[in-house]
TORPA-4810 file (N, C-alpha, C, O; in nm, 3 decimals):
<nodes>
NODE_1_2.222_-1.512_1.226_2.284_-1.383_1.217_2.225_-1.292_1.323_2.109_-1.303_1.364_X
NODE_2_2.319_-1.191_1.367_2.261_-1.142_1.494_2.196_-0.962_1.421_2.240_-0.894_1.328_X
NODE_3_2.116_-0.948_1.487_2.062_-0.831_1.469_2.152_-0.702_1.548_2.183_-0.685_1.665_X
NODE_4_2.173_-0.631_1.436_2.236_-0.495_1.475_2.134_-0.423_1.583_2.011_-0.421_1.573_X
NODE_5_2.199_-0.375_1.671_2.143_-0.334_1.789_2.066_-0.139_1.779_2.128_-0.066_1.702_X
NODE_6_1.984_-0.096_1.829_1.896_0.024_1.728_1.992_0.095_1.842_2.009_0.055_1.957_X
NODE_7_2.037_0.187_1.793_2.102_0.349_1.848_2.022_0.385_1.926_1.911_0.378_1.874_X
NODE_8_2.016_0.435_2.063_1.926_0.506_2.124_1.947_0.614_2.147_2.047_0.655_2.207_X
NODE_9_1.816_0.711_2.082_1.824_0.843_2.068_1.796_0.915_2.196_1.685_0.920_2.248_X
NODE_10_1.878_0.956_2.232_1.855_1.039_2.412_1.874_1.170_2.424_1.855_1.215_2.537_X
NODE_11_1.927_1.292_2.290_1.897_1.401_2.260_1.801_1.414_2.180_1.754_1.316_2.122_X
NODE_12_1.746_1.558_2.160_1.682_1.625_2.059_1.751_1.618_1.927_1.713_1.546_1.835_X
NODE_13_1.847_1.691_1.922_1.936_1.636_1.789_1.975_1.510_1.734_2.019_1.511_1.619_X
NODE_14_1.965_1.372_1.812_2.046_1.260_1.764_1.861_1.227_1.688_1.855_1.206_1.567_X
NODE_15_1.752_1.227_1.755_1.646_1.186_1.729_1.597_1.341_1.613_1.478_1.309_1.606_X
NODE_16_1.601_1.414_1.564_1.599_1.520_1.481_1.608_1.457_1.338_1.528_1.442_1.246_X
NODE_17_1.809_1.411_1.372_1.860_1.398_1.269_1.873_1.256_1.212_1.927_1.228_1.105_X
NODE_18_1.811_1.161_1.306_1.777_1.046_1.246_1.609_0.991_1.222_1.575_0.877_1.189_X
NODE_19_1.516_1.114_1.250_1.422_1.128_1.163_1.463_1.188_1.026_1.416_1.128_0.930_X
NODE_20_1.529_1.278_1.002_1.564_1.354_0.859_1.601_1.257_0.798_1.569_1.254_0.680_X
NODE_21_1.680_1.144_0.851_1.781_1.030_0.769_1.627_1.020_0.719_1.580_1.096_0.635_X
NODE_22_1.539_0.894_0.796_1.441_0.834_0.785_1.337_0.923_0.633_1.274_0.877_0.538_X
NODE_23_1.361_1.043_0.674_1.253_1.111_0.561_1.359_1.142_0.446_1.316_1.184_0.339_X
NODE_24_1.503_1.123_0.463_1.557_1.121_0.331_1.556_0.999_0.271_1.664_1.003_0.212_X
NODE_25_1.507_0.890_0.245_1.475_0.751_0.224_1.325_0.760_0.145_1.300_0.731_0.028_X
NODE_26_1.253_0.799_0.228_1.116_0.838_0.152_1.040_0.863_0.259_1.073_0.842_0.376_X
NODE_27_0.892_0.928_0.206_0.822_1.013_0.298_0.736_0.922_0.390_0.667_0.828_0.353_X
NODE_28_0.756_0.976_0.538_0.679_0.883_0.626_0.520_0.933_0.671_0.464_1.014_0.597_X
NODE_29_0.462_0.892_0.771_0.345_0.933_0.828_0.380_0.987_0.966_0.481_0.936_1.016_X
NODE_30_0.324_1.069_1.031_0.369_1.086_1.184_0.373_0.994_1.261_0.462_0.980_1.345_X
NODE_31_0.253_0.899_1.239_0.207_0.799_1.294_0.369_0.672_1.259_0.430_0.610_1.346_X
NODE_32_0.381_0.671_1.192_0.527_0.585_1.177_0.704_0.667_1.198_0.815_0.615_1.211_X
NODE_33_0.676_0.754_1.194_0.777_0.826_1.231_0.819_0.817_1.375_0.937_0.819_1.411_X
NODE_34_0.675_0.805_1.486_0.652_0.875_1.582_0.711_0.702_1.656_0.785_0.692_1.754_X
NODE_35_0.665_0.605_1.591_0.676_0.457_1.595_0.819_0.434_1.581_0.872_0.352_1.656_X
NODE_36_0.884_0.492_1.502_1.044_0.444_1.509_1.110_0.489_1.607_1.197_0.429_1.671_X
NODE_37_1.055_0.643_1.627_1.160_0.688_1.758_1.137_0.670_1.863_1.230_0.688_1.942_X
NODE_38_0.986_0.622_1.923_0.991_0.483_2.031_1.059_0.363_2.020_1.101_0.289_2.109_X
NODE_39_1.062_0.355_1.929_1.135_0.188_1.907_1.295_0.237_1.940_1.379_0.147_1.930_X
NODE_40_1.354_0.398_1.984_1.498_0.372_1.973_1.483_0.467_2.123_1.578_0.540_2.152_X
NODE_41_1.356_0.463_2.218_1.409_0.530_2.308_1.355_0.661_2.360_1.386_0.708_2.469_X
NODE_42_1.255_0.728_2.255_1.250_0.856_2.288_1.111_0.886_2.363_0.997_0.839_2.361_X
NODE_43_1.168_0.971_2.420_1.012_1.037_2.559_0.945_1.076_2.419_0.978_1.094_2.301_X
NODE_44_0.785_1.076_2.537_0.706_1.118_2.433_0.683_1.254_2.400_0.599_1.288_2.317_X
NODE_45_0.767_1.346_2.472_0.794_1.511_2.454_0.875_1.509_2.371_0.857_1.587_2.277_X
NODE_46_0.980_1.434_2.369_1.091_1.462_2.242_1.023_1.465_2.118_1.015_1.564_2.046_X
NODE_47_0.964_1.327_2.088_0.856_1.276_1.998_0.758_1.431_1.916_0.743_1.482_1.804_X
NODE_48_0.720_1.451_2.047_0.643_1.549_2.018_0.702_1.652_1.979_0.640_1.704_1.886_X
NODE_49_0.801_1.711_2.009_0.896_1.821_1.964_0.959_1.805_1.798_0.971_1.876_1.698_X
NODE_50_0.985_1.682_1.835_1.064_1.619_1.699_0.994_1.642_1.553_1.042_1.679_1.445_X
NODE_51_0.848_1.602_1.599_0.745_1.585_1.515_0.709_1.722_1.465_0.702_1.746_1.345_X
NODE_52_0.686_1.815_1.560_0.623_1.958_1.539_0.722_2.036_1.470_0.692_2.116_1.382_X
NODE_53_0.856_2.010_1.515_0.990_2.127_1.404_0.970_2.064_1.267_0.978_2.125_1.160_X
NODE_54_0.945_1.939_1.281_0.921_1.850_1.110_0.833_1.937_1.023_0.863_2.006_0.927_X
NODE_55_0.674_1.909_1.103_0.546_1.964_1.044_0.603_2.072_1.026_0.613_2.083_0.903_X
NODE_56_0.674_2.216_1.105_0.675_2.337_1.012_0.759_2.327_0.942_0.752_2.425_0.868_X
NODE_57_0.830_2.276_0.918_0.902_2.267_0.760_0.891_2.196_0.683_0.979_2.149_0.611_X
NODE_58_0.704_2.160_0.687_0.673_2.076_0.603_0.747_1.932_0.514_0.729_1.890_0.399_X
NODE_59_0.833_1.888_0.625_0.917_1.741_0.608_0.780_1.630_0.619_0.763_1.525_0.556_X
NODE_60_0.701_1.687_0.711_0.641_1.562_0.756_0.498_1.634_0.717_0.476_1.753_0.741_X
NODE_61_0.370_1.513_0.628_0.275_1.565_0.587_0.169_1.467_0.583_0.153_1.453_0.462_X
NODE_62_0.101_1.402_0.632_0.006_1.256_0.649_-0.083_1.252_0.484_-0.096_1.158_0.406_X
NODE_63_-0.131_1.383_0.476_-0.154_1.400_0.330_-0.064_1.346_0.181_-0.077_1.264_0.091_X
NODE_64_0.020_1.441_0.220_0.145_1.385_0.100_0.176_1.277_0.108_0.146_1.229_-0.001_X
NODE_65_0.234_1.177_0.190_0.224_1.086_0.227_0.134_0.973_0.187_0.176_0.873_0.128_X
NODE_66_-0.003_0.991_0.223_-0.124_0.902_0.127_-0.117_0.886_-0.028_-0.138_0.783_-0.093_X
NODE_67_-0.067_1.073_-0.098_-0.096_1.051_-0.201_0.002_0.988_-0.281_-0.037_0.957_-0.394_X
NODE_68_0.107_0.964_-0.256_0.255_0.934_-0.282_0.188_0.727_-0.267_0.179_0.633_-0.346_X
NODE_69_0.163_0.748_-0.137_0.091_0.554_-0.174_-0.009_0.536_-0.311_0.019_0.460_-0.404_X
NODE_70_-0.158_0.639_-0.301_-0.210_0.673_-0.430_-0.145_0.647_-0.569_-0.184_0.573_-0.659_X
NODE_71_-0.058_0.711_-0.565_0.073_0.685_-0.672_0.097_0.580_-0.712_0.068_0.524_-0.818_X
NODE_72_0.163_0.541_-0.608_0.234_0.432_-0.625_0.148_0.295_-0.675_0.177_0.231_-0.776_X
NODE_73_0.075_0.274_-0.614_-0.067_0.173_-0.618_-0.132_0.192_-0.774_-0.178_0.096_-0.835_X
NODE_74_-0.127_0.338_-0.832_-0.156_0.348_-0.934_-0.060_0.294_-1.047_-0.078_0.242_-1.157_X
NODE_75_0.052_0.327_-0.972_0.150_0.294_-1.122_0.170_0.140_-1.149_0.218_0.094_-1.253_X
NODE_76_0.109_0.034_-0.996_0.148_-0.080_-1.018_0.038_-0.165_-1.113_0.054_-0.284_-1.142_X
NODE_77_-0.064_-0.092_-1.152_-0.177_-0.128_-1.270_-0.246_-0.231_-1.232_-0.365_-0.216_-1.259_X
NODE_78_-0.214_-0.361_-1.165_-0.270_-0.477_-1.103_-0.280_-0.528_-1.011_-0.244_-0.642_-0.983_X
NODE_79_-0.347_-0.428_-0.926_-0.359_-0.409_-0.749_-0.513_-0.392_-0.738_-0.566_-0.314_-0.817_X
NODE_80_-0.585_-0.453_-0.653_-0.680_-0.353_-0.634_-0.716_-0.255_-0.491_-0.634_-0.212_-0.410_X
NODE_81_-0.843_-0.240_-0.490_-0.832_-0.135_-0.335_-0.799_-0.239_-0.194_-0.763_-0.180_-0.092_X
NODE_82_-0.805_-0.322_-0.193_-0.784_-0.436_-0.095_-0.641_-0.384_-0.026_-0.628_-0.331_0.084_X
NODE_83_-0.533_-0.417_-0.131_-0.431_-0.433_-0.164_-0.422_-0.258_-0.089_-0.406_-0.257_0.033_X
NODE_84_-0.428_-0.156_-0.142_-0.424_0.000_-0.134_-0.486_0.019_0.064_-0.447_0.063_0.173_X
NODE_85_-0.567_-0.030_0.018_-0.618_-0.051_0.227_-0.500_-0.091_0.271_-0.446_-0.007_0.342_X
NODE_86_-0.447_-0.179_0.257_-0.316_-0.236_0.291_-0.222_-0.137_0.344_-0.182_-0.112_0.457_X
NODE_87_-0.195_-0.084_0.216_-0.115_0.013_0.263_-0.113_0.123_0.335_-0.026_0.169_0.409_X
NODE_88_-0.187_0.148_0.314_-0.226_0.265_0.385_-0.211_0.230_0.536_-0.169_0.309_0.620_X
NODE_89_-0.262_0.071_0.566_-0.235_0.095_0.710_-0.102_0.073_0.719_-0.051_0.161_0.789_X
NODE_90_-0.013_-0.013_0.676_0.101_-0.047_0.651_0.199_0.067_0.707_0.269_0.059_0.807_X
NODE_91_0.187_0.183_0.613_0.230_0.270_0.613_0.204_0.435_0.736_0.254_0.547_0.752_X
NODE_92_0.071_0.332_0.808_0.008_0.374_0.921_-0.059_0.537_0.858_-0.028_0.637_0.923_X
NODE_93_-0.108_0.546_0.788_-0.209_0.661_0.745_-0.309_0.693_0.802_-0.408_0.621_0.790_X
NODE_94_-0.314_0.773_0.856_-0.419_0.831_0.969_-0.602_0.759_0.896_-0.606_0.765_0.773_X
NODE_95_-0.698_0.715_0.946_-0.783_0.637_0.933_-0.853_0.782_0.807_-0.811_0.775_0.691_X
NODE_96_-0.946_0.890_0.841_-0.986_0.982_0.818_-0.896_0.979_0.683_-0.939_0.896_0.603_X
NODE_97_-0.774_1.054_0.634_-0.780_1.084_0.556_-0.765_0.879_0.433_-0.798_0.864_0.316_X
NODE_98_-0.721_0.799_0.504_-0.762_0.670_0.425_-0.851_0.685_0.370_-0.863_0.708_0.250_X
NODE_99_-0.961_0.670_0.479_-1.125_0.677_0.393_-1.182_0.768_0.284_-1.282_0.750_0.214_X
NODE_100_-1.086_0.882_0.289_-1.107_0.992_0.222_-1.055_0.898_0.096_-1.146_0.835_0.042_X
NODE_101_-0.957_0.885_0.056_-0.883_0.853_-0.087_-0.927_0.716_-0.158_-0.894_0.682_-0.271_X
NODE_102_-1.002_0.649_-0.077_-1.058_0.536_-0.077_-1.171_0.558_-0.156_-1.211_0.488_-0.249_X
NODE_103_-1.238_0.704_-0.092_-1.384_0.684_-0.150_-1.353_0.752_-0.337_-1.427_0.744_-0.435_X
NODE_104_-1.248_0.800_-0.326_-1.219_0.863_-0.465_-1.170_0.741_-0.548_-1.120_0.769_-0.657_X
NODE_105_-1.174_0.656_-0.526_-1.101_0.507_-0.621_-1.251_0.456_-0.664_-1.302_0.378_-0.583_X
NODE_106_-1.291_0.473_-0.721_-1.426_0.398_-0.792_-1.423_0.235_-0.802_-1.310_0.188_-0.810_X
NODE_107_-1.522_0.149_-0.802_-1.535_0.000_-0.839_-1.559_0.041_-0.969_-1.664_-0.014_-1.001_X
NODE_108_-1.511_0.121_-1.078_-1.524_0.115_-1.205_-1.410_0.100_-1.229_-1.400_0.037_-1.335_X
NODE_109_-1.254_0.139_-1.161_-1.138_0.193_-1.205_-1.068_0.038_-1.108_-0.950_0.003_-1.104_X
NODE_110_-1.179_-0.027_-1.045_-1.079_-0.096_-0.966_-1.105_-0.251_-1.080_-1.009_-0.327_-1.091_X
NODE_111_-1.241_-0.283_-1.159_-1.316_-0.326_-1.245_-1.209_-0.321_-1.386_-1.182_-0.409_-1.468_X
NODE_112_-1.170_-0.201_-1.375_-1.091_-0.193_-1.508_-0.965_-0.224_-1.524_-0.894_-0.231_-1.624_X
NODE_113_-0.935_-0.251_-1.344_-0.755_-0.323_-1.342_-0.767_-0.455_-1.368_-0.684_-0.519_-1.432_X
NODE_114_-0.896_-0.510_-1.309_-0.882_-0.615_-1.290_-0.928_-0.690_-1.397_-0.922_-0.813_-1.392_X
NODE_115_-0.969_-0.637_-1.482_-1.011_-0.648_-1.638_-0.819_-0.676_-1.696_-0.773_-0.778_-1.748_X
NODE_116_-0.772_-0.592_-1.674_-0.661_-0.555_-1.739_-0.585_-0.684_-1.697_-0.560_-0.755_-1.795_X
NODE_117_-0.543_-0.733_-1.580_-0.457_-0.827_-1.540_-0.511_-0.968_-1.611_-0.440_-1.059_-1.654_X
NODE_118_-0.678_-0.959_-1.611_-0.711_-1.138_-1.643_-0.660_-1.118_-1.829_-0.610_-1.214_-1.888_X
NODE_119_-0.685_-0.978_-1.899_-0.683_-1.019_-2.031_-0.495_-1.041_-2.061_-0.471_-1.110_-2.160_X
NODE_120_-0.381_-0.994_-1.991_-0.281_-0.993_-1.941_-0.213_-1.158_-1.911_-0.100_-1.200_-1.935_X
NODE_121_-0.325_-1.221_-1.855_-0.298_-1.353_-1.753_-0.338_-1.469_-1.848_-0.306_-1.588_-1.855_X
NODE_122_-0.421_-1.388_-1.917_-0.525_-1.509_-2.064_-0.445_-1.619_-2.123_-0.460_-1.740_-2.110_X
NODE_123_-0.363_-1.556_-2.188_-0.304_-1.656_-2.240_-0.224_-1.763_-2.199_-0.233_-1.879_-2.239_X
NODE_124_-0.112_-1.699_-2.082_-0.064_-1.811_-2.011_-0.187_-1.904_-1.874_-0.154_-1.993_-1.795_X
NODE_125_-0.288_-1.857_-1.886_-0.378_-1.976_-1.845_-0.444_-2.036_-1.926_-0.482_-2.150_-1.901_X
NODE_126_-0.467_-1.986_-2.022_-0.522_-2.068_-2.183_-0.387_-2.173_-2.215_-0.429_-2.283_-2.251_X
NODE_127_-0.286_-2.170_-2.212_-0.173_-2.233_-2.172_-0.192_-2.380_-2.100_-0.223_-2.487_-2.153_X
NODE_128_-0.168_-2.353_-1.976_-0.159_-2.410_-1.845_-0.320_-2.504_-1.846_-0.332_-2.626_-1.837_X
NODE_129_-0.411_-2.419_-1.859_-0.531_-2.500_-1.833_-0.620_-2.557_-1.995_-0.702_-2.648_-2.008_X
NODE_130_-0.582_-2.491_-2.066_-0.671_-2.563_-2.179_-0.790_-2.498_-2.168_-0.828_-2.381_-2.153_X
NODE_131_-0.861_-2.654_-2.185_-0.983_-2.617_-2.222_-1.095_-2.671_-2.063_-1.215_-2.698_-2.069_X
NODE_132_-0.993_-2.673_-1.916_-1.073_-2.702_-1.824_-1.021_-2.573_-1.785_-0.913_-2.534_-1.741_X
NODE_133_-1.163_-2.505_-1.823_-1.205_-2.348_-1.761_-1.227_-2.348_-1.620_-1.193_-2.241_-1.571_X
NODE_134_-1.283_-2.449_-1.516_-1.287_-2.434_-1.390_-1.174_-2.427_-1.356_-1.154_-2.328_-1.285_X
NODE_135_-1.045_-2.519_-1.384_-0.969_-2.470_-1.303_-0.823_-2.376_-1.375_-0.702_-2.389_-1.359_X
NODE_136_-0.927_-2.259_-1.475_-0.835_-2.149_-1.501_-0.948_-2.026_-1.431_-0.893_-1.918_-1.411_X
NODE_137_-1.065_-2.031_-1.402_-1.065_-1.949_-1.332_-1.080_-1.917_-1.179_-1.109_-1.813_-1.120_X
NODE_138_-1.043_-2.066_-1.131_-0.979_-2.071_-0.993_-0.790_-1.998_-0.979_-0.724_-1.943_-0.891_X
NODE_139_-0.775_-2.032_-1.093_-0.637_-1.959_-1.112_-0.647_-1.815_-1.097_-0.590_-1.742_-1.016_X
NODE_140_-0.761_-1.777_-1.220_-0.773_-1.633_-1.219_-0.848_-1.555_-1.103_-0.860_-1.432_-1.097_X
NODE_141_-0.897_-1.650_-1.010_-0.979_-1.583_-0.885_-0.852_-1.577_-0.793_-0.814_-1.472_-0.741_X
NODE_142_-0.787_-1.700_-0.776_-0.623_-1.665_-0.654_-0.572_-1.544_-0.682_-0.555_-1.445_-0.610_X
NODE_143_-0.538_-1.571_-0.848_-0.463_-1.437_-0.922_-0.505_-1.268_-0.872_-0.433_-1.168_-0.874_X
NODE_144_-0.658_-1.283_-0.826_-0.666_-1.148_-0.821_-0.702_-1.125_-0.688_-0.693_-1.008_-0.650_X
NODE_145_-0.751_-1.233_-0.588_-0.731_-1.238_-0.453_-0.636_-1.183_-0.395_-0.646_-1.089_-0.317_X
NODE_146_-0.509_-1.252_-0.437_-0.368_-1.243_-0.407_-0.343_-1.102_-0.403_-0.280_-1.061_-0.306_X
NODE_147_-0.384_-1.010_-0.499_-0.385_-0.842_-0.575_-0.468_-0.804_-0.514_-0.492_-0.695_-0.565_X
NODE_148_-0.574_-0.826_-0.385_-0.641_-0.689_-0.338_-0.735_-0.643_-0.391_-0.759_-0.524_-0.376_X
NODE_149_-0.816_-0.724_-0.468_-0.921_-0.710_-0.580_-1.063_-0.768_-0.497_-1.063_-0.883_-0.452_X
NODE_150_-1.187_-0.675_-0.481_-1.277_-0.746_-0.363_-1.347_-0.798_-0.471_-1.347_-0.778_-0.593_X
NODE_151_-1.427_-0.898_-0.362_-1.523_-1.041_-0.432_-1.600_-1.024_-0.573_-1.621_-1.094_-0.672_X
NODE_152_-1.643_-0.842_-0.514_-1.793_-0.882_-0.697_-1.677_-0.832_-0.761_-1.710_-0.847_-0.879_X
NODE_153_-1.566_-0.783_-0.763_-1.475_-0.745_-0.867_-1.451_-0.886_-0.910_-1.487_-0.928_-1.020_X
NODE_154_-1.401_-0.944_-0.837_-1.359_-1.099_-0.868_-1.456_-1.182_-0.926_-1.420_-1.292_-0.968_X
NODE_155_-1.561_-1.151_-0.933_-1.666_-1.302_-0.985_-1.705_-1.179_-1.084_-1.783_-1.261_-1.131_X
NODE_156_-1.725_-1.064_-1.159_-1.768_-1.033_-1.250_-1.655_-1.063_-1.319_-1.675_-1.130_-1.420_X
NODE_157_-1.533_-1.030_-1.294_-1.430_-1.113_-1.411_-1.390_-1.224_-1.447_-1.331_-1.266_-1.547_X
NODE_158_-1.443_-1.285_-1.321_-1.459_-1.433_-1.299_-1.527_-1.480_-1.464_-1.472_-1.537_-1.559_X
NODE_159_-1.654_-1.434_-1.449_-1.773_-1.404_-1.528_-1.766_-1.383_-1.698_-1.852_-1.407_-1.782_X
NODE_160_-1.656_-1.341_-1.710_-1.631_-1.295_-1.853_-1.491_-1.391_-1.886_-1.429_-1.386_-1.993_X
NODE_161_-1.462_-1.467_-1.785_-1.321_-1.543_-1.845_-1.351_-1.625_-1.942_-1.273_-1.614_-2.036_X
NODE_162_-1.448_-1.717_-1.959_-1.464_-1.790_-2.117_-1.482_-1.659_-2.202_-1.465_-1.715_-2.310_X
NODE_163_-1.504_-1.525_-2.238_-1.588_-1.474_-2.343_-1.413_-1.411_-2.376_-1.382_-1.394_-2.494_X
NODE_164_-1.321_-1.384_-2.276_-1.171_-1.362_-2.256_-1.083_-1.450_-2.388_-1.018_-1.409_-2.484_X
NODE_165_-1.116_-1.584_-2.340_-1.065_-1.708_-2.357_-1.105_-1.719_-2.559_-1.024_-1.759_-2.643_X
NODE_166_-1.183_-1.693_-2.575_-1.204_-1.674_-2.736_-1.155_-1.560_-2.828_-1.180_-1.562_-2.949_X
</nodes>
């Protein structure tokens, strides 16, 4: 299948109003905003123009933006900060305020997801594996690998999967 070919924006207005599309979809970063309308063409003055009428009408906000990932990451309950780093670059979030929201996520709250997913996961690996615990908590270590969950998060729950398992 052939790929639809990207519009190239060569006014102020065509690149304006197909950033507005872009932020009526959901909220971007400058840093990705600034990335699409290179990708269709635009000087880096337009860019820059484009970007600055945004910022004062507060369309475009690198802040809001993070916390809206924050959110989101929160509501998915079985993620951990791995996973949230992710996004953030994903979503190209300026480094500074990353680190900022990062340091507000505790290894107590990231401890307590990952608590949440293995007691969640228990039974259908009590299931699947029985009573060979090595390889249910090789299951439950992929399981939370896979989720963005770092190492001592992973081997302290690792750690409690037989006491789970009863």
């Amino acid at each position: 299948m052939w790929a639809k070919s990207k519009k190239m924006l060569l006014s102020y207005a065509d690149a304006y109003n197909f950033s507005l599309d872009r932020l009526a979809d959901r909220d971007h970063s400058s840093a990705e905003l600034t990335a699409k309308l290179k990708e269709r063409g635009c000087s880096d003055e337009m860019t820059e123009r484009v970007l600055t009428a945004l910022r004062s009408h507060h369309f475009v906000d690198d802040e809001r933006c993070a916390g809206y990932v924050v959110d989101a990451w929160r509501r998915k309950k079985y993620y951990g900060r791995q996973y949230l780093r992710l996004m953030f670059s994903k979503r190209m979030i300026p480094q500074d305020i990353a680190e900022r929201l990062m340091e507000e996520i505790t290894e107590a709250e990231e401890r307590e997801r990952a608590g949440a997913l293995a007691r969640q996961q228990m039974p259908k690996l009590r299931r699947k594996y029985g009573d060979e615990s090595r390889k249910g908590k090789a299951a439950l270590a992929r399981m939370l690998t896979s989720r963005g969950f770092t190492s001592g998060v992973i081997a302290e729950t690792i750690g409690l999967y037989d006491d789970m398992a009863e």
